[in-house]
N, C-alpha and C positions, 0 to 999 in steps of 0.2 A: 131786200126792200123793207122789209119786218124791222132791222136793226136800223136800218136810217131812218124809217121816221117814227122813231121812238127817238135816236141822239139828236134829231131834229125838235123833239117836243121837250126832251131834256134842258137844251142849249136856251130854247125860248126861257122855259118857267127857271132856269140857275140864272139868265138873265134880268129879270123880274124880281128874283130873291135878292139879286145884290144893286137891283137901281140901276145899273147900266145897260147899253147896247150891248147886243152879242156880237162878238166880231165874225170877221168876213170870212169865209175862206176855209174854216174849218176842214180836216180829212179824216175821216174814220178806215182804218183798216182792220176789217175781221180778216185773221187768219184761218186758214181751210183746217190747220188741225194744230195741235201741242208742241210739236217740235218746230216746227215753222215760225210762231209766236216767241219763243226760247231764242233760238237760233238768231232770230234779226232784231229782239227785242235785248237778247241780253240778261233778259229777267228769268228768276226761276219759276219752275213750273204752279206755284202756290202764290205765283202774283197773276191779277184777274187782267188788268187791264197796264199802262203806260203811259202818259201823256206827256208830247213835250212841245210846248206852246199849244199852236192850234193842230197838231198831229195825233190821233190817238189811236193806240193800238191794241186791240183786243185778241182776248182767249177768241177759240171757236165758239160761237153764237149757244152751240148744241154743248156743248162743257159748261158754258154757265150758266144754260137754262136747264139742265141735271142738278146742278148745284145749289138753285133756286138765285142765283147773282145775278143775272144777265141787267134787269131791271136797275138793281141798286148799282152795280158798276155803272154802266151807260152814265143815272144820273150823277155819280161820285165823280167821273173823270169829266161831261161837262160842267161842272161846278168849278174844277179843275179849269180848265179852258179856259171861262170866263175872269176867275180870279186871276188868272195869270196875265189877262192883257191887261188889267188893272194894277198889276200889284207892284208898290213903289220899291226900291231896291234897297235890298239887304230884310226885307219880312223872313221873320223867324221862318223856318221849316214845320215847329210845331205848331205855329198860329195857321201857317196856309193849310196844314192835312187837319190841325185840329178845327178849323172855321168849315171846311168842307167835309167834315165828317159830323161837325154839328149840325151843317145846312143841309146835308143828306137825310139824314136821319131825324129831319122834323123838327130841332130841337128840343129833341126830349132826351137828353143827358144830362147826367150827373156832375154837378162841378167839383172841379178836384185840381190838385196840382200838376205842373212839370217838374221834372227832376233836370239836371244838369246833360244826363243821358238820353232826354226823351229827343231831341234830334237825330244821336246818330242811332238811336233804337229806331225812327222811323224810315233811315235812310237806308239801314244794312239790309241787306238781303241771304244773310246764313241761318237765321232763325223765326220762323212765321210765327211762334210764341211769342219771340220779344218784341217784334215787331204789330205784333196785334196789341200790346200790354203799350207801348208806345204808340197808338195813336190813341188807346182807349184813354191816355194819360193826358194827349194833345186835347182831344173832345171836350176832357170834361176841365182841363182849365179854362177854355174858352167857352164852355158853358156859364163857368162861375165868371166869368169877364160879362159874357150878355147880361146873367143876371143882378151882377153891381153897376153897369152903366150902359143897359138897354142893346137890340139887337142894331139900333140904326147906328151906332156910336162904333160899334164893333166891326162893325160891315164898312164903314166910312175907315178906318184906318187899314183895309186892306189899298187905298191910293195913297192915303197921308203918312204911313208907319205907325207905328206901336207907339204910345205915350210912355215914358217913361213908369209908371205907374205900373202899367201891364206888365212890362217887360219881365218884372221879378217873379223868379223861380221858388 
């Protein structure tokens, strides 16, 4: 009950952050333990959460509130949610993790580049180093995008696509 309505107050305020309705329907599923989560998710054991459309799939509640995550996944994966019933087809991978790990995290990051590799660094799953160096890479490009042409500009092309402008690595 604890965890839904918390994804319940998440899904509201990532709605709010990005302008839109939240959509319908959403599921949240906490798995009872670590291997259950693995197993139907796919994901290895140093990934917190899942989401695909409005489906998300969570570590045990008690695993990531040890780990002090429970809170910032919840809001990371409905930021997740909501960008994704917005988002127009073919948006980078590193604008949608680096837009939702800006929006997470209050935007208070550092702006900084993409590399050519910061996509399939966010998408692999064999290394949680490179994969954490790849979204910190996503963040803070999209950071320096909010702070050259404002957070409403940035947020508005998660419907319309990337300006050519943005696009460069």
């Amino acid at each position: 009950g604890a965890v839904l309505a918390l994804a319940e107050r998440e899904l509201r305020a990532a709605a709010e952050r990005l302008r839109v309705q939240a959509p319908n329907g959403v599921e949240v599923r906490l798995y009872p333990d670590l291997d259950s989560f693995r197993n139907i998710t796919g994901e290895p054991g140093w990934v917190a959460a899942w989401t695909d459309g409005r489906r998300v799939h969570l570590q045990p509640a008690a695993v990531l509130r040890s780990q002090g995550a429970l809170e910032g996944t919840v809001r990371h994966e409905m930021l997740h949610v909501v960008l994704e019933s917005q988002a127009a087809a073919g948006l980078p991978v590193w604008f949608r993790e680096g837009l939702v790990e800006y929006l997470a995290g209050g935007g208070k990051l550092r702006a900084g580049a993409v590399s050519e590799q910061t996509d399939r660094g966010v998408q692999q799953r064999e290394s949680p180093a490179e994969a954490r160096r790849a979204y910190e890479q996503a963040a803070g490009r999209v950071a320096g995008l909010v702070a050259r042409y404002g957070e409403a500009a940035v947020v508005g092309w998660v419907r319309n696509g990337l300006p050519a402008a943005a696009k460069g690595k």
